[in-house]
Residue, then its C-alpha position, 0 to 999 in steps of 0.5 A: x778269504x776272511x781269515x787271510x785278510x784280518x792275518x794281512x791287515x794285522x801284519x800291517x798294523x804291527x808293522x806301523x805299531x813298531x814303526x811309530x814306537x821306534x819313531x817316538x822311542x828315537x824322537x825321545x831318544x833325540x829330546x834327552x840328548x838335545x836336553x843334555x846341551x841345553x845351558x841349564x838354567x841360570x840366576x841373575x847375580x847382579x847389575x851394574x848400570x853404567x849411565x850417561x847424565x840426563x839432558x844438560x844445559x848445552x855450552x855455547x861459548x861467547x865466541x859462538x855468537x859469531x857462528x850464526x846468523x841469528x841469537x843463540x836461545x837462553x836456557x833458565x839453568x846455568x852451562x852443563x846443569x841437568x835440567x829438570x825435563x832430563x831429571x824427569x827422564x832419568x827418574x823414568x829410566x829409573x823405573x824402567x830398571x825397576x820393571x827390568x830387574x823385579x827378580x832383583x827388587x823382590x829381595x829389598x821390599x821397601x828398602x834402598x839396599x838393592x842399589x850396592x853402596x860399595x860400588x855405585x858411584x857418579x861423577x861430581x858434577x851437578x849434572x851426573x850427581x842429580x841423574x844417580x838420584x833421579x835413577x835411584x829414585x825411580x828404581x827404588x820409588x823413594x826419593x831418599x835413595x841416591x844417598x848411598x851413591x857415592x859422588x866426590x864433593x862438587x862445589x865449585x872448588x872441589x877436585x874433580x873425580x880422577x876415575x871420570x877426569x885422570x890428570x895422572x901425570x906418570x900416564x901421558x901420551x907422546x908427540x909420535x902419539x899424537x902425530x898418529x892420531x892426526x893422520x887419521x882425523x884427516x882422513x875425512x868422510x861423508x859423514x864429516x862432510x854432510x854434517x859440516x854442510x848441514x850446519x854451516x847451511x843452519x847456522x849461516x856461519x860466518x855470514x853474519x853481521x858479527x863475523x869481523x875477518x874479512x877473509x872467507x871462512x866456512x866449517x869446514x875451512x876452520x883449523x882443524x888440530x889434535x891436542x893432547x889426543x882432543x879435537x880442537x878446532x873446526x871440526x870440534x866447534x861443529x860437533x858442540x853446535x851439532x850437540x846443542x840442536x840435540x840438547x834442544x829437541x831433547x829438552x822439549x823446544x818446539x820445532x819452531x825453536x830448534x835450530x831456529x826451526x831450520x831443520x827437517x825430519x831427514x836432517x836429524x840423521x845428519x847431525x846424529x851420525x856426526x855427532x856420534x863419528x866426532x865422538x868416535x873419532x876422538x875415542x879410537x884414539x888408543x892412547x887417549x882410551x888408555x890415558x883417560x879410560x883406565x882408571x875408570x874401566x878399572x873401576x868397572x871391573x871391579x865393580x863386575x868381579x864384586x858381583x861375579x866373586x859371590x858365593x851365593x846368588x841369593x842377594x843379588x844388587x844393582x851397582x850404579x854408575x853415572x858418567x859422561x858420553x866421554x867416558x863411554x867412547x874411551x871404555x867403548x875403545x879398551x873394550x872392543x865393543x859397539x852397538x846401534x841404537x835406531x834412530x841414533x848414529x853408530x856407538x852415539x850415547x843419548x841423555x841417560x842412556x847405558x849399558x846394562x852388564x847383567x852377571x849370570x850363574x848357572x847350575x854348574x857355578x859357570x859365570x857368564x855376562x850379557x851386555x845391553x844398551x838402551x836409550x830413548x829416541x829424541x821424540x820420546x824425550x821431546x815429548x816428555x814421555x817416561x820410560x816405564x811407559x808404553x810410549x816412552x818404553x826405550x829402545x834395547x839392543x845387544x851390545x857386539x862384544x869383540x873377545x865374545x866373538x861379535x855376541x853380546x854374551x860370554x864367559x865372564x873371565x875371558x871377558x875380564x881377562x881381555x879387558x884388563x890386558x887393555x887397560x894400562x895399569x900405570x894409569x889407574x888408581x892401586x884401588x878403587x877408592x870411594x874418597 
């Protein structure tokens, strides 16, 4: 009988040992065909950072003082400067970058070459020319490197810059144009109606001893018109008081200072999803992107293919742009893309935050783009607290590219060639010029 069982207890085993062969033989099998589909691994060919200026002086016309209940609080700088809490903000958004982009930096020890001379380039404004500085300064950790940012002169009788402020005259838009645009601003929402609640209830409007008309007046019942594809009006006003509350608190006011103290925690959601649909109501406007965004999404192209048409990956550079919110809600437009920052209303764009296009290249010489958008809370930048720490670290999300199928990756000629058949070629510049 012993026989008879070591002949059992062998078939058996060998019948396992095949088994578990055939099993590792197929798992195998599957592993080299899955290995096959796998992307091979890709090298970073360059950045371009497309960057809002830091927290500003916010504009309250004269005529505000009729807008509230109480006086208006003075700021040490004169209307639109960057302060010297967003200078510190935006140097530490540069270092966040640093931290980001080593791969990059490793090839320009101790240099200011890793910013791309060619292309980076920033409105010239005071506010947008200090924050490319301060950006420059925190990515390269020396402060001498925001001179290769190129920036039109911008004292005070200075042409503006065409990419960022385009007063083409060939590139218009029409009364029809207009007359469309209107007939979307009055389909009014729940967020128009919160935010205009919230801040007729802060600022008391027109219940103050400097309002003279004796009529009844609210927020809300203030003309509301489009103008050469611009709010104007009651919505508009609403939207720069709205901003200023949210200069103030990133500035670093104390609660008892911010909207002379009247706001509650829930109350800062309002007033960023109005904020944000204000802008977005104005930017959705196809004619107005086309006319004021083409010159400056043209730009952006070209500074995208520079990096992509390289033969080698080996110099790899960071191109830095800085404009204004503006000019993100018309690009946002042409482009078909969108993002959600917490905290934040949908596509709002805080002080120094941007869009981050990172250009891959693979094995195969494929080229494909990665959009990020980061930013940092308002309690980061009330605090004081940097990017490139642990406290300060910014939010990053995916940004929902449209011709990518809702992903924030994808190949990047389909990326171009969607993007230049949304801009109109009449409203750009024949070449990105630097002067």
């Amino acid at each position: 009988m012993r026989p008879l069982g070591i002949f059992k207890f062998g078939i058996i085993g060998l019948f396992f040992f095949i088994a578990s062969c055939f099993i590792l033989f197929a798992g195998a099998w599957e592993n080299r065909a899955c290995s096959e589909n796998i992307s091979p691994k890709r090298t970073l060919k360059g950045v371009v950072i497309f960057s809002r200026h830091g927290v500003r002086v916010p504009h309250i016309p004269n005529s505000f003082e009729q807008y509230a209940d109480r006086p208006w609080p003075q700021w040490s700088l004169p209307v639109y400067y960057l302060t010297n809490h967003g200078y510190k903000l935006s140097q530490g958004m540069g270092a966040y970058y640093s931290k980001r982009y080593q791969s990059i930096l490793a090839n320009y020890p101790n240099t200011c070459r890793v910013i791309n001379a060619a292309f980076s380039r920033a409105d010239n404004e005071q506010r947008t020319v200090m924050t490319a500085k301060a950006l420059a300064s925190g990515l390269t950790g020396k402060t001498t490197c925001g001179a290769p940012i190129f920036h039109m002169p911008y004292t005070a009788g200075d042409p503006k810059d065409s990419y960022f402020h385009p007063d083409s005259p060939e590139c218009q838009i029409t009364d029809r144009d207009e007359k469309e645009s209107f007939k979307r601003l009055k389909e009014t929402n729940s967020i128009i109606k919160a935010g205009l609640l919230l801040i007729q209830d802060v600022t008391k409007f027109c219940k103050n001893s400097l309002y003279r008309e004796e009529r009844f007046c609210t927020l809300k019942t203030l003309k509301t018109y489009y103008h050469e594809g611009n709010i104007c009006g009651g919505l508009r006003d609403a939207s720069s008081i709205a901003e200023a509350f949210l200069l103030q608190k990133a500035q670093g006011f104390p609660s008892k200072d911010i909207a002379w103290g009247k706001l509650k925690n829930k109350d800062w959601m309002i007033l960023n999803n109005y904020h944000a649909f204000m802008k977005t109501l104005e930017g959705n406007n196809v004619y107005k992107a086309q006319r004021d965004g083409s010159n400056i999404t043209n730009y952006l192209i070209h500074s995208l293919e520079s990096i992509a048409n390289r033969s080698s990956v080996s110099n790899p550079d960071i191109v830095l742009i800085v404009g204004h919110d503006t000019n993100f809600s018309l690009i946002r437009t042409l482009l078909g893309i969108s993002w959600q920052l917490p905290e934040y209303g949908r596509e709002q764009v805080p002080p120094a935050a941007a869009w981050m296009f990172e250009i891959y290249e693979d094995a195969q010489k494929k080229i494909t783009i990665e959009l990020f958008f980061v930013g940092q809370s308002l309690d980061q930048m009330n605090k004081g607290v940097l990017a490139n720490t642990e406290a300060g670290h910014p939010n990053i999300v995916p940004v929902s590219v449209e011709v990518c199928g809702g992903k924030n990756v994808c190949d990047f000629r389909n990326f171009i060639r969607h993007a230049n058949k949304k801009i109109n070629k009449s409203c750009t510049s024949s070449a990105p010029a630097r002067k």
